[in-house]
C-alpha positions as CSV (number, residue, x, y, z in Angstrom):
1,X,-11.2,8.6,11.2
2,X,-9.3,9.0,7.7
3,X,-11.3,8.5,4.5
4,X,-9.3,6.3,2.2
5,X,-10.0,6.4,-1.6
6,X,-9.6,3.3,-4.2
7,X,-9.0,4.0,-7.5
8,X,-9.2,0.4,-10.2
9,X,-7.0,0.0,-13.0
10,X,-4.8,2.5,-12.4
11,X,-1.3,2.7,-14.8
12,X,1.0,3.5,-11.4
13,X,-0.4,0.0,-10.4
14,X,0.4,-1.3,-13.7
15,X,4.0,-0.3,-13.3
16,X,4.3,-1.3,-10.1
17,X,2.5,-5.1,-11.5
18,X,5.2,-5.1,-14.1
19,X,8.0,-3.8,-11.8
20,X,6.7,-6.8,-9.7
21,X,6.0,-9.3,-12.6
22,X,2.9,-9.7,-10.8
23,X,-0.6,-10.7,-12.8
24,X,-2.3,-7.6,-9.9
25,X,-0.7,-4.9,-7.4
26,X,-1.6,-2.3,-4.9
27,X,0.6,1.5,-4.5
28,X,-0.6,3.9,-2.1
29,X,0.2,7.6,-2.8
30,X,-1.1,9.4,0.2
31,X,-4.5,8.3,1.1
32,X,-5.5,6.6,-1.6
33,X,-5.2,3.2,-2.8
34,X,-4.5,2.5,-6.6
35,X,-5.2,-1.3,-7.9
36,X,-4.3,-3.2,-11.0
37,X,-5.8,-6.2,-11.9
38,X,-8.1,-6.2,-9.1
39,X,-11.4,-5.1,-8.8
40,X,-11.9,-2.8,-5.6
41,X,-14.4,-5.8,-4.5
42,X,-11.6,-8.4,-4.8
43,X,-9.0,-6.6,-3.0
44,X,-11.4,-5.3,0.0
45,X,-12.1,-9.3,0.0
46,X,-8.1,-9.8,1.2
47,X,-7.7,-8.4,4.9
48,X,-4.1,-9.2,4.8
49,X,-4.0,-6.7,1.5
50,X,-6.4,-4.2,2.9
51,X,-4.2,-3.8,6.4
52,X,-0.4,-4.1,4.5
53,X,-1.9,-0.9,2.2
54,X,-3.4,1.0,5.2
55,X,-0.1,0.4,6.8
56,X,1.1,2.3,3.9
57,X,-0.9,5.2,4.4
58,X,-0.5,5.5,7.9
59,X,3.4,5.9,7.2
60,X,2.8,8.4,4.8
61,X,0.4,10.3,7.3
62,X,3.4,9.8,9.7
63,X,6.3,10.9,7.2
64,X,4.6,13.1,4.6
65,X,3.9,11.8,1.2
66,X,7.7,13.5,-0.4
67,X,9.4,12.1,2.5
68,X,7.5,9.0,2.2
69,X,8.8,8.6,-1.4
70,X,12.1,9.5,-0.7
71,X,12.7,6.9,2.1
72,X,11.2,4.0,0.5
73,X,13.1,4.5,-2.5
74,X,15.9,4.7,-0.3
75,X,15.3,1.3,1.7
76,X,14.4,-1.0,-1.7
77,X,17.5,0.2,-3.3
78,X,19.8,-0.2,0.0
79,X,18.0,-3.5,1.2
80,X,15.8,-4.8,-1.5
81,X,12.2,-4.4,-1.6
82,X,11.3,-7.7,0.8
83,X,13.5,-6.4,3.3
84,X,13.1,-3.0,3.2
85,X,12.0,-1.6,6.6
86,X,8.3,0.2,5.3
87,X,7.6,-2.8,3.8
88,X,8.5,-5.5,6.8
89,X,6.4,-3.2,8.5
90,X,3.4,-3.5,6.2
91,X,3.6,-6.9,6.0
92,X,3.7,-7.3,9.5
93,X,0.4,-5.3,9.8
94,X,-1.1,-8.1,7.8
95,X,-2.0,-9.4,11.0
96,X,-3.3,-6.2,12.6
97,X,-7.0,-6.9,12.7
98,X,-7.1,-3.4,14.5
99,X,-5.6,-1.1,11.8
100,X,-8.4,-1.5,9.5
101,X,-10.9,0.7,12.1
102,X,-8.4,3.5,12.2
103,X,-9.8,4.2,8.7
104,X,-13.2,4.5,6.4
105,X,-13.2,3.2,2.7
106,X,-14.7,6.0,0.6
């Protein structure tokens, strides 16, 4: 089982908020989860949250956290963010109630 950190009010969240023009946002880097305008309590409250950012890490366990990087910069800029394929597939985990006992929230 893979311990997964949560960091609050972290400034890559920020950017990504802003970037998003979003009031609160979740990045993972690796295996750990940084938030922006959320408490860790508020966004462990969201399942639909929790499983689209453990999708996340379980990509980057899959691809490595450079190649990770490299490819979903890739996708948003050659389909858009909403479409690009590491992020369908996140969203689709939404629904995964399995995904979230793959992992233990340190």
């Amino acid at each position: 089982m893979l311990s997964v950190k949560i960091k609050e009010r972290a400034w890559i969240a920020c950017i990504a908020a802003r970037k998003l023009k979003a009031g609160n946002a979740a990045i993972v880097i690796g295996n750990t989860i940084y938030l922006y305008g959320v408490t860790r309590a508020g966004f462990l409250s969201n399942p639909a949250w929790l499983r689209h950012e453990l999708k996340h890490v379980e990509q980057y366990r899959r691809l490595s956290i450079p190649v990770f990087i490299i490819v979903y910069l890739y996708q948003c800029l050659r389909f858009g963010y909403t479409n690009a394929p590491l992020e369908l597939a996140a969203r689709q985990a939404e629904a995964d109630e399995g995904i979230t006992g793959n992992y233990r929230i340190a």
